[in-house]
N, C-alpha and C positions, 0 to 999 in steps of 0.2 A: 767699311762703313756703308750704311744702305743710307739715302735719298733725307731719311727723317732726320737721323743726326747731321746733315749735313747741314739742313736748311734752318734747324736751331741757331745755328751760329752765323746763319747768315750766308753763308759759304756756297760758292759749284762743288757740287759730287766730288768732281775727278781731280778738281784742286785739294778740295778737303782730305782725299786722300795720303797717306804718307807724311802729314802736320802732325805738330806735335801738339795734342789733344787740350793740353797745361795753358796752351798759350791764347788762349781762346778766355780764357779765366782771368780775374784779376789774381794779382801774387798773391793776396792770405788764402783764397779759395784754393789756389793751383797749389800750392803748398801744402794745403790739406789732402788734397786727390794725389800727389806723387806718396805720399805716407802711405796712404791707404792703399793705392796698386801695390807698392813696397811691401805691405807686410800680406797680401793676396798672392806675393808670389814667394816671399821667405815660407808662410804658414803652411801653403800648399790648399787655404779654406778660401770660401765664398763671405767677404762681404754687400750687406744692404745696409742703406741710407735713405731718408729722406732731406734734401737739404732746399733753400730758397734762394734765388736768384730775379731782380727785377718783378718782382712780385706773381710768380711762375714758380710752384712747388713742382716736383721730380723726386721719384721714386726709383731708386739706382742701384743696381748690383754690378759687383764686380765676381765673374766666376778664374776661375786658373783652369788655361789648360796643358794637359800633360801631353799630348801625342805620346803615350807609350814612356816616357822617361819619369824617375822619382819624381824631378823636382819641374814646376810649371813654368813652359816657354812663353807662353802665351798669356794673353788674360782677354777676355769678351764683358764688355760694357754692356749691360742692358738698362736704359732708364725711360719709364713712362711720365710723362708728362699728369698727376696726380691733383692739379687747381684745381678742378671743380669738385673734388672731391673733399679737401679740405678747405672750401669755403664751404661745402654743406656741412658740414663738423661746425664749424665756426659760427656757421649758423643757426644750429641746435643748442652749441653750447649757448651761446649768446642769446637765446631765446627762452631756455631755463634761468640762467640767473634772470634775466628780466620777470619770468613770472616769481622769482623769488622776492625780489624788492621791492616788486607793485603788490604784494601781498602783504609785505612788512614795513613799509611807512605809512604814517596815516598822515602827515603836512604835503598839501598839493604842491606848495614850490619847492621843496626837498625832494618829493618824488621825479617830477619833471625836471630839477636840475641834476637829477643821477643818470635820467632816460635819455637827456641833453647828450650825457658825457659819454654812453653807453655809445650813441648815434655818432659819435667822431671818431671813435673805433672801428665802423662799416670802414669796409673800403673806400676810397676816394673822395670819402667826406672828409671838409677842412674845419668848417665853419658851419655856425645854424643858431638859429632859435626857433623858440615855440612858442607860437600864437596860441589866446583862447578868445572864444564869444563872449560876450557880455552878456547876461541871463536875461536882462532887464534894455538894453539900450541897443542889443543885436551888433555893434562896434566889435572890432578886433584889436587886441591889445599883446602886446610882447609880454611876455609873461618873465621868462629866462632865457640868455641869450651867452654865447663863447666864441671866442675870436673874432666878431664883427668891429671894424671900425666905430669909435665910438661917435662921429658925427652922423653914421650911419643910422645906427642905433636911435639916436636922438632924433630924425626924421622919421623911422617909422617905426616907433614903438606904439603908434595909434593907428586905426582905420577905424574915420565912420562909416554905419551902416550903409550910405549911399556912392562910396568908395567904390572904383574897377578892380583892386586888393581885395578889397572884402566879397566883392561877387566872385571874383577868381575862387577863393576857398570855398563858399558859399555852394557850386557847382557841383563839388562834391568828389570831385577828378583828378587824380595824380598827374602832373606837368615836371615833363623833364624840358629844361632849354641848353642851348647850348650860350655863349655870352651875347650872341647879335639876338637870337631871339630874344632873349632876357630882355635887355636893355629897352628892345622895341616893346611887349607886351607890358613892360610894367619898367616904363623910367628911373622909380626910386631904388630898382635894385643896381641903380649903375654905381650908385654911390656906396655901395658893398666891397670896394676897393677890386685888387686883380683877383680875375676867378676865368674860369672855363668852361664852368656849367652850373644848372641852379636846378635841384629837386623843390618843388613845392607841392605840398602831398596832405588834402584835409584827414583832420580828425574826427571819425565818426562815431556814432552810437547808434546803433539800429539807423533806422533815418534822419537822422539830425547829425549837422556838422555842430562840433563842440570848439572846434581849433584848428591849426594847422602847424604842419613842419615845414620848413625854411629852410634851406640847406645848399652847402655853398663849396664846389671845389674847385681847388684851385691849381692844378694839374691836372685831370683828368678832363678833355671833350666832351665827354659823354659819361653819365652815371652807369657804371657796368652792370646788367641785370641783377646778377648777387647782391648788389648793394640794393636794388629796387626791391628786389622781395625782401631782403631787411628790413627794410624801411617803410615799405607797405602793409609786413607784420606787425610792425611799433606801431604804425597809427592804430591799425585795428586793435592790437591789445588796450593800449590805454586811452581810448574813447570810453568805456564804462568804469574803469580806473577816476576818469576825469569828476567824471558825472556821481562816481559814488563819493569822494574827497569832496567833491564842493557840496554834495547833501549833508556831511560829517560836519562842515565848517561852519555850514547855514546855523546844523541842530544846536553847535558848540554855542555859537552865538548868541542863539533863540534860550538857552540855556543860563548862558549868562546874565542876557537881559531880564530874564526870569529871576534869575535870586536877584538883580537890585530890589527890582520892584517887590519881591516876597518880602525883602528883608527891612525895606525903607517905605513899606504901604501902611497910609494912615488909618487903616481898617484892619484884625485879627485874621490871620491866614493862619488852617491848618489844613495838611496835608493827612487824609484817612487814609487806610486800607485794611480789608477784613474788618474794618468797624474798631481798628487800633489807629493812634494819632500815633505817625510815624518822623512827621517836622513841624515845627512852628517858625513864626516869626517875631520880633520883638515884641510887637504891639500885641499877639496874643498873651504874653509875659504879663504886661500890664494888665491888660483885660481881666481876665481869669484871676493876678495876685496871685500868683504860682513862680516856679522855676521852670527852667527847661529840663532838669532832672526828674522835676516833680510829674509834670504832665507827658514826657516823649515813651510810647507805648503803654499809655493807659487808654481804657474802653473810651470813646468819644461818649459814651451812655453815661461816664462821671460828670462828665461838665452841664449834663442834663438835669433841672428841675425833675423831678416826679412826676407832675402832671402840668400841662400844659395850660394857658390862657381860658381852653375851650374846654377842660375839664378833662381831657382827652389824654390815656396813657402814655409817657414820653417817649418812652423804647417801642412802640407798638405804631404810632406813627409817625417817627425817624424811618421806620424800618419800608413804611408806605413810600413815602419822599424820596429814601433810598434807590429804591424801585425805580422808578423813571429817569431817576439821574443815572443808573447803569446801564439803562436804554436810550441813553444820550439824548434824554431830554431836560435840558439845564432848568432848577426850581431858584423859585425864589417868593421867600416866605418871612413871617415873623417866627420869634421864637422864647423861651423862657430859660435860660441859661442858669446854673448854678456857678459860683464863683469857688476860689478853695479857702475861703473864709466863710462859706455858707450863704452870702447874701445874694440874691438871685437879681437879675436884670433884663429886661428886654432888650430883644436885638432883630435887625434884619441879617437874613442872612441868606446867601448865592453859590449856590449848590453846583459842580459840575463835575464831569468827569475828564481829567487830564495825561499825557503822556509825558512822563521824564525817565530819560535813558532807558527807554522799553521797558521804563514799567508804570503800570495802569493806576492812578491814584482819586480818588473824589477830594478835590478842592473845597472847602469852606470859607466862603470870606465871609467875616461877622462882624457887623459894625453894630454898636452901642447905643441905640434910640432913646435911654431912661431919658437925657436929660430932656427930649423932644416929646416923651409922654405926659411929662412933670409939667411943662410948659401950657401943653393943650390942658390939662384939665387946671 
């Protein structure tokens, strides 16, 4: 035995010498390695293994040797010591599915509570959650959180802006503590129940912190570097993850609030494009004395009078109006509308140009003045 295997198990050289190898093993382990010498010296072949012990992978062969006879007297143990090697594995792998799922969920607290679960996988992570910024009030807020005590929880699921929490992440700086640091730099983490050490690690985007990770173990002294560059890749992966999930939310939102108001505005909404009315809203229904079958991808040029108030061709200066409303300058004008009963009406109407779901539309809102013309004269 030379020096290395000896000092694996703890052992002096010259003591370890002459032991019996098995005994150094717990029984289901040692019971596996007398099989495997066993059938190294029946077969007369070399096995290799990779196996795990105390969290220490090893990379092992058993060779036979013969001295000259059939069958093998001997056998020589060769086993390298293979950790860090299989924590970079572990790390790639782990660093592909992540870019897989941060590319296939689109709900921010879905995504963050799978990245959550991904993060307590790392090595000697117990515990964690993750913080985000507030867009509007700059506060930090728990967003998703696993295995925290839940009084804990319940104390710091907020930081305001003017918080020593909130400047910590704010900073922009990965913090490893051990439990006495912790405790001192930031009191509310004492309440985090037993632990040994705390990763706190902002979430970036280019120059802007978005969030932070929290992270809690409860065994280990110290965060083992493998787990840091894990962990320091997840922040940086989804920091624009973050940022694009909450622009998707905003739009969904802005989107919604959009059809109440198109569908419950006491004034005729149509939605143009290529100069075809591609949505309406109720009140154009009314307006017009149409269907929505009747009018949806007909020319916006049918619900036009022929000629206008000023004697003026109506296709000919729609097409004017048009014009500047595509150079995004919003019009607002009277107009001479035909009905699909034929009777024609005055209206105002506010011209612009809109975005929904990436696609480019001119807005019409047409409100009804007859009865306001009738009155003045």
């Amino acid at each position: 035995s030379n020096k290395a295997a000896a000092d694996r198990f703890g052992m002096d050289q010259k003591k370890f010498i002459g032991s019996c190898l098995w005994d150094y093993f717990p029984p289901d382990v040692s019971q596996i390695g007398k099989a495997r010498t066993d059938k190294v010296f029946k077969a007369g072949i070399s096995i290799r293994y990779e196996d795990e012990q105390n969290n220490t992978w090893h990379d092992t062969i058993i060779y036979p040797i013969f001295e000259g006879k059939k069958k093998a007297t001997k056998i020589a143990i060769l086993s390298h010591d293979i950790t860090g090697h299989k924590q970079i594995e572990d790390l790639l792998r782990f660093q592909k599915d992540l870019g897989i799922y941060l590319s296939t969920f689109r709900d921010l607290t879905e995504t963050l509570t799978r990245v959550l679960g991904s993060i307590l996988n790392v090595e000697g992570i117990d515990a964690g959650g993750i913080y985000l910024i507030d867009d509007y009030t700059r506060s930090l807020n728990l967003v998703v959180h696993k295995n925290l005590p839940v009084k804990f929880v319940k104390n710091t699921s907020h930081y305001d802006t003017d918080t020593p929490q909130t400047g910590i992440i704010m900073d922009g700086k990965p913090l490893y503590w051990d439990y006495a640091e912790a405790v001192s730099k930031s009191k509310t983490l004492a309440g985090a129940g037993k632990f040994k050490a705390v990763a706190i690690i902002p979430i970036r985007f280019k120059d802007m912190t978005v969030g932070s990770l929290t992270l809690i173990s409860k065994h280990s002294d110290n965060i083992p570097i493998n787990a840091r560059i894990a962990l320091e890749t997840i922040a940086a992966r989804i920091g624009g993850v973050i940022i694009r999930l909450k622009a998707e939310e905003l739009l969904v939102e802005s989107e919604s609030r959009y059809r109440h108001l198109f569908e419950y505005a006491n004034d005729a909404i149509v939605l143009i494009k290529d100069n075809r009315i591609m949505n309406c809203n109720k009140k154009s229904l009314d307006t017009f004395r149409c269907t929505k079958k009747e009018i949806i991808n007909q020319q916006i040029s049918s619900l036009h009078a022929p000629l206008q108030s000023d004697g003026e061709n109506s296709h000919d200066k729609w097409q004017k109006i048009l014009q500047s409303v595509l150079y995004d300058k919003p019009q607002f004008f009277e107009w001479t509308f035909r009905r699909y009963n034929h009777s024609d009406f005055a209206a105002e109407v506010s011209l612009n140009h809109i975005e929904l779901k990436g696609q480019y539309y001119v807005q019409a809102i047409i409100r009804d003045i007859t009865q306001r013309k009738l009155e003045k004269t």
